[in-house]
C-alpha positions in Angstrom: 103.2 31.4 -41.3 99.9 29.5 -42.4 102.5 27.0 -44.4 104.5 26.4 -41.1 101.8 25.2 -39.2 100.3 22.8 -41.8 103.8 21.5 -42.2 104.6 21.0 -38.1 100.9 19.4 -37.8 101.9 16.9 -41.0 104.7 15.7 -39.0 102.9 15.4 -36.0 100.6 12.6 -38.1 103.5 11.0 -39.3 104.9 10.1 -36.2 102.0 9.2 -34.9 101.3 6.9 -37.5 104.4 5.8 -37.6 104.3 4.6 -33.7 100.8 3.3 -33.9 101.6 1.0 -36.9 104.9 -0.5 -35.0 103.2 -3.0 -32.4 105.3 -3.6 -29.5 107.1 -7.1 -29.5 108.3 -8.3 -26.1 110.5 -11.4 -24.9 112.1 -12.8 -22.0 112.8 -15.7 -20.1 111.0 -18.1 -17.8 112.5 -19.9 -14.9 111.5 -21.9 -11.4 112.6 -20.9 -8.3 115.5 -23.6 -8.4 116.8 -21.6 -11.7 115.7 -24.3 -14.2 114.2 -23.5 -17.5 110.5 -24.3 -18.0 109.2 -24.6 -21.7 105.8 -24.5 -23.0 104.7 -21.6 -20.1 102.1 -19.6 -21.6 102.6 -16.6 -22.1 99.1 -14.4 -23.0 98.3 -10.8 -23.7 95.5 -9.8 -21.5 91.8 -9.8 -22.5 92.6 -11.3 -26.3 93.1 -15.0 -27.0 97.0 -13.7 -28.0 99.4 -15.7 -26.5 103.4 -18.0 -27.0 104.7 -20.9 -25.5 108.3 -21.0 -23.7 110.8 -22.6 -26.1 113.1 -25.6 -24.0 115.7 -22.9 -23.2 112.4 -20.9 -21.3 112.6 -18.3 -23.8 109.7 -16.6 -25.5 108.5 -13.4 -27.9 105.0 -12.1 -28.3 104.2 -9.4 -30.4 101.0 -7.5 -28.8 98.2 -6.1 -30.5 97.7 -2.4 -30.6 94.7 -0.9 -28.8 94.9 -4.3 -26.0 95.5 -3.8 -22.7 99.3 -3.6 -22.8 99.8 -6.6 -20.0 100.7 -10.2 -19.9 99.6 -13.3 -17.5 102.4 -16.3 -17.4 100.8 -19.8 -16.3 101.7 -23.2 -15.7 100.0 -26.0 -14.2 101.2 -26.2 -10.4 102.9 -22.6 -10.3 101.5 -19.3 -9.0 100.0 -17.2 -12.1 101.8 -14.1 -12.7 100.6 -10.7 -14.1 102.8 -8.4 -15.4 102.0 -4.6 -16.6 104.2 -3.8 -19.1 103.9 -0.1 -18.9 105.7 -0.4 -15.6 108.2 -2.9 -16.9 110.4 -3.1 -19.8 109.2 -5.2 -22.6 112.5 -6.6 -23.5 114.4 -9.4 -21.7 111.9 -9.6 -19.1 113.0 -11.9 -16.4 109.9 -13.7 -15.0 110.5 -16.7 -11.9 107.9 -18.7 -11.3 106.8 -20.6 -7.7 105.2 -23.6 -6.9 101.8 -23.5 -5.8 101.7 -24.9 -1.8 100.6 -28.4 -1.3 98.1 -26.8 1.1 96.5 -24.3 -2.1 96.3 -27.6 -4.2 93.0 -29.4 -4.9 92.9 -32.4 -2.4 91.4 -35.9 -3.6 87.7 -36.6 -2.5 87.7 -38.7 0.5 85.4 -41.5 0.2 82.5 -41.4 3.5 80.7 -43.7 5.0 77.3 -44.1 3.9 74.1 -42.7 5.4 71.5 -44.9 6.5 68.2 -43.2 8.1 65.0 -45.5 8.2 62.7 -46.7 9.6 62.7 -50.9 10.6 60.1 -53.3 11.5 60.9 -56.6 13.0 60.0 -60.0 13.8 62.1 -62.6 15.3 63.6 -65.4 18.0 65.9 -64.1 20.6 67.8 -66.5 23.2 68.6 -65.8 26.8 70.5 -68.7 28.8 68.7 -68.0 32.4 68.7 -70.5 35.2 66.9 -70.9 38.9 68.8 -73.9 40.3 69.7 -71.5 43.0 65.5 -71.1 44.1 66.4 -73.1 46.9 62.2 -72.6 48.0 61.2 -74.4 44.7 60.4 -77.5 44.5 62.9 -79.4 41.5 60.2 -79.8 39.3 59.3 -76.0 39.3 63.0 -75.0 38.9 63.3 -77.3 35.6 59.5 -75.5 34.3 61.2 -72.5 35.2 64.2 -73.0 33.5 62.6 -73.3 30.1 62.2 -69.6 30.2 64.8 -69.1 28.5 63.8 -68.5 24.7 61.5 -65.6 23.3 59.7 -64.5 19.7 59.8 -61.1 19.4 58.7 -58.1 17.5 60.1 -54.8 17.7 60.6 -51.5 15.9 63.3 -49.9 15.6 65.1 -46.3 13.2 67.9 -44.2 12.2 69.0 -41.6 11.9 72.3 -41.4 9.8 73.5 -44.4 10.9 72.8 -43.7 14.6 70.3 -46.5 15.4 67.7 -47.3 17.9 65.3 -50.4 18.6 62.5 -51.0 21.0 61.5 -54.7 21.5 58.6 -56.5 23.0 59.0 -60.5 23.7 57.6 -63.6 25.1 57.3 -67.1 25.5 55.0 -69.9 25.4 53.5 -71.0 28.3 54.6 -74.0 30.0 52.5 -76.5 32.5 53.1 -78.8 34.8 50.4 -80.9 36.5 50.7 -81.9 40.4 47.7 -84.6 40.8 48.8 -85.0 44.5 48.0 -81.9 45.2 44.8 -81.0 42.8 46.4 -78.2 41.1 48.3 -77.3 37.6 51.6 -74.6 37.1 52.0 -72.6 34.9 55.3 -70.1 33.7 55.5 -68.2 31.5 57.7 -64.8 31.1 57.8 -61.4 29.0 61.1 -58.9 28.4 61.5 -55.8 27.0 64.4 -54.7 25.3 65.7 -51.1 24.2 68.7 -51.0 22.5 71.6 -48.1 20.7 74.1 -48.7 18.3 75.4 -47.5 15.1 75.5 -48.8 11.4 78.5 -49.7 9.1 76.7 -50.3 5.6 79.4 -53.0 3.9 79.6 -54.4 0.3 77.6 -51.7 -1.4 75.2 -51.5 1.5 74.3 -55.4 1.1 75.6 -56.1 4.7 74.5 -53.7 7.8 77.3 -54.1 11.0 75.4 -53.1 13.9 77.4 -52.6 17.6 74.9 -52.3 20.2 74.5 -51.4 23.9 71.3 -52.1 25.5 69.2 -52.4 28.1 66.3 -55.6 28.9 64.2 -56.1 31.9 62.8 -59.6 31.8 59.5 -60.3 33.8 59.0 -64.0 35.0 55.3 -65.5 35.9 54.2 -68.3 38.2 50.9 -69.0 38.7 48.6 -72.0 39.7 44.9 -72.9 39.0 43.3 -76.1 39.7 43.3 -79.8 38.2 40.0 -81.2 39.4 37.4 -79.1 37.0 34.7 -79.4 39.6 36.9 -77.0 42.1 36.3 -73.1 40.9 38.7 -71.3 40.0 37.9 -68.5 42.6 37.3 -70.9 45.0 41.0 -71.9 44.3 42.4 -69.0 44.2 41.2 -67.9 47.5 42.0 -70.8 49.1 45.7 -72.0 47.9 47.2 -70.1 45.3 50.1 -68.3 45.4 51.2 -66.0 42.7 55.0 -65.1 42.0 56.7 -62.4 39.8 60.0 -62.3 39.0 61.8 -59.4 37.5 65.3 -59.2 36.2 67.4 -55.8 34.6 70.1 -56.7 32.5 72.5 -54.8 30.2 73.6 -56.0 26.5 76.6 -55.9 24.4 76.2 -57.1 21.1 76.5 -57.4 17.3 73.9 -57.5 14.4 74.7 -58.8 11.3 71.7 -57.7 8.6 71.9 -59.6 5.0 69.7 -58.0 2.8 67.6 -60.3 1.0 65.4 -58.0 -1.6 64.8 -54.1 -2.4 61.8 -52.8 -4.4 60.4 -49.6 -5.1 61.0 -47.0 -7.4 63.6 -45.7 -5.8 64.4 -49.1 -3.8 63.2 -47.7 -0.3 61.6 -50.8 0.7 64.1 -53.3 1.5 64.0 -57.4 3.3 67.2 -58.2 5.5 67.9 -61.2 7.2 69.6 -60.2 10.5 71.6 -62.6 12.9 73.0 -61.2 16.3 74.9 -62.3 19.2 76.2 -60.9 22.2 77.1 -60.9 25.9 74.3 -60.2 28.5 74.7 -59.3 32.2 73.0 -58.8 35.6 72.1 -55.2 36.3 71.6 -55.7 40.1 72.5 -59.2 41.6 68.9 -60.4 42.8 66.2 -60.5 41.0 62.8 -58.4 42.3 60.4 -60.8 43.8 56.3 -60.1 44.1 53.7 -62.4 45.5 50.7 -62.4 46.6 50.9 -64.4 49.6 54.3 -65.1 50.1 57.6 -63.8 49.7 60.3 -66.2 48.8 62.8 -65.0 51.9 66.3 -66.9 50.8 68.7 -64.9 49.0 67.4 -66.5 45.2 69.3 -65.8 42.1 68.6 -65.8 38.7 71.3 -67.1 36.9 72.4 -65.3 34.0 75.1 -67.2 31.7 76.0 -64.7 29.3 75.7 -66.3 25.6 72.7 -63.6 23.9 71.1 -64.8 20.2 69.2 -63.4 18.2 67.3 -64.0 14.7 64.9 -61.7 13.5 63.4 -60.9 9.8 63.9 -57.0 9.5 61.4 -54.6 6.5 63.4 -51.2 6.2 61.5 -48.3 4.8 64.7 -46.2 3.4 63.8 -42.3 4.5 65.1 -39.7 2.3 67.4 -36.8 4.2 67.1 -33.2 3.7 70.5 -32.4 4.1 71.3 -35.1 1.7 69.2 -34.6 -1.0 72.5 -34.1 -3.6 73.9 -36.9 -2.7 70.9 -39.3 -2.7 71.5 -40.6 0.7 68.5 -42.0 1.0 69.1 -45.0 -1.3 71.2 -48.1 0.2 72.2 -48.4 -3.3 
C-alpha cells in the first residue's frame, strides 16, 4: 500500500514538472479595421519587458515566461491599445483588430496666443486738436484768430494694463497767448487746458518691439479768456472791477484712434523698464453741439460754436515698467521679450 502512494505522488511531480518547464508560446494575427496587415505592432507580455514585433504579413509568436502574468497588451502609434487575458482566450491563432484612435482623442498642436502685456506707463508728449471760433460772431476778428491758436497741447499722462486691456489718463495745456489793444488800455490773454481719459487694447507685434493700440476716449477741453491792463499805472483790481470780463469755454468730445508705440530701449535684469516712441492719430468729435459758456459779466447770447474738424495727433515719449502676473508666472508674461 505504502509503495502505491509513493509511486501515484512521483507521478504527480512529474507532470507537474513536466507542465511548468513547457512555457506557453502564443501567436496570431494583427489587422486594422479595413482588414489590412500591420507589421511591427508590439506585441508585450504584461509586467516584463517580453515582447515581438508583427512580421509584414501581421503575424507574430511570443513565447511567455512562466510565473508572469499570463496577458498581453498590442500597441501601435495612432490605434487604441489592446489588452488581452489569455486565460480567457486561446493562445493560438489569436485574431486581434485594431482601431484608430479618434482625431478628437489625439494630441492637438499648441496654438500660438497673443502676448500679455500688464504695466504700468508714464508719459510725456504733443497732442493736436484742429478747433476753430470763426463762428463767435460776438468776438471781435482779432480775438477769434488769438483764439484759434488753441489748438495744440504738451501733455503728460499716466496710463496701465492689465493683459493687454489698457487705460490712460491725460492732463494738457497750452502756452498762453497775448494780444495788446492800446486803444482800449488793456491786454488778452487765452489760453486752454483738456483732459483726456482713454480705453483700448494692445496687439504686441514683431516680438513685442511694436505696441498697436485701438482706442476710444473721452476729452473735455476748457478754453480761457481773460483781460488785465496795458497802462502799468492802472491796478489790476482797479481793472478788474471796472472792465473786465472773464469767459470760459468748455467743450466734451469723444475719440477714436490708433497708437503706434516703437520701443526704443529695455533694461533691467529682467528688461522691465522699457523707452517707446509712440505716434497716434485719430478722429475726434463733438459730444454736445455748443460749447458751455461762463462769464463773469456777460454771457455770449448767439448760438457760438466751436468748430471741431476732426484730424487728432499725437506724439508722446512713453517709460513702461513691465509688471509681472500671478497667473502667469510659467509663462513669464511679464517680460515683452
Amino acid at each position: 500500500m505504502r509503495a502505491i502512494l509513493v509511486g501515484v505522488l512521483l507521478t504527480i511531480n512529474i507532470t507537474t514538472f513536466a507542465t511548468t518547464s513547457n512555457p506557453l508560446i502564443i501567436s496570431g494575427t494583427i489587422s486594422n479595421s479595413s482588414g489590412e496587415a500591420m507589421p511591427a505592432v508590439i506585441v508585450e507580455q504584461c509586467a516584463t519587458n517580453n515582447y515581438t514585433l508583427s512580421d509584414i504579413d501581421g503575424c507574430f509568436e511570443l513565447q511567455l515566461l512562466p510565473k508572469k502574468p499570463q496577458k498581453i497588451t498590442i500597441s501601435f502609434i495612432g490605434y487604441q491599445k489592446q489588452t488581452i487575458d489569455l486565460k480567457k482566450n486561446s493562445s493560438n491563432n489569436l485574431v486581434v483588430i485594431l482601431n484608430k484612435i479618434e482625431e478628437t482623442h489625439q494630441p492637438q498642436p499648441a496654438i500660438s496666443k497673443l502676448p500679455k502685456v500688464s504695466c504700468m506707463t508714464v508719459n510725456i508728449g504733443y497732442e493736436y486738436y484742429d478747433s476753430r471760433f470763426d463762428k463767435f460772431s460776438e468776438l471781435k476778428s482779432d480775438e477769434v484768430n488769438l483764439m484759434n491758436k488753441l489748438d495744440h497741447f504738451f501733455t503728460i499722462g499716466i496710463a496701465g494694463s492689465y493683459r493687454n486691456i489698457y487705460g490712460l489718463l491725460s492732463w494738457g495745456f497750452t502756452p498762453s497767448h497775448t494780444q495788446s489793444f492800446m486803444e482800449y488800455n488793456y491786454k488778452h490773454t487765452v489760453e486752454s487746458r483738456r483732459f483726456l481719459f482713454k480705453m483700448g487694447y494692445i496687439f504686441p507685434l514683431a516680438q513685442n518691439k511694436v505696441l498697436l493700440t485701438p482706442t476710444l476716449g473721452v476729452t473735455r477741453t476748457s478754453y480761457d479768456e481773460y483781460f488785465y491792463p496795458y497802462d502799468k499805472e492802472v491796478s489790476l483790481t482797479e481793472f478788474l472791477m471796472n472792465s473786465s470780463t472773464n469767459v470760459y469755454y468748455k467743450q466734451y468730445c469723444g475719440i477714436l484712434g490708433l497708437d503706434a508705440d516703437f520701443r526704443l530701449a529695455a533694461f533691467g535684469n529682467r528688461k522691465q523698464h522699457n523707452l517707446y516712441l509712440s505716434a497716434g492719430t485719430g478722429y475726434i468729435f463733438k459730444l454736445h453741439h455748443f460749447p458751455h459758456i461762463k462769464s463773469n459779466k456777460t454771457i455770449l447770447t448767439s448760438n457760438n460754436e466751436i468748430i471741431q474738424k476732426g484730424l487728432y495727433i499725437e506724439l508722446s515719449l512713453k517709460y513702461y515698467y513691465i509688471v509681472k502676473n500671478k497667473k502667469d508666472k510659467k509663462n513669464h508674461n511679464y517680460d515683452l521679450e
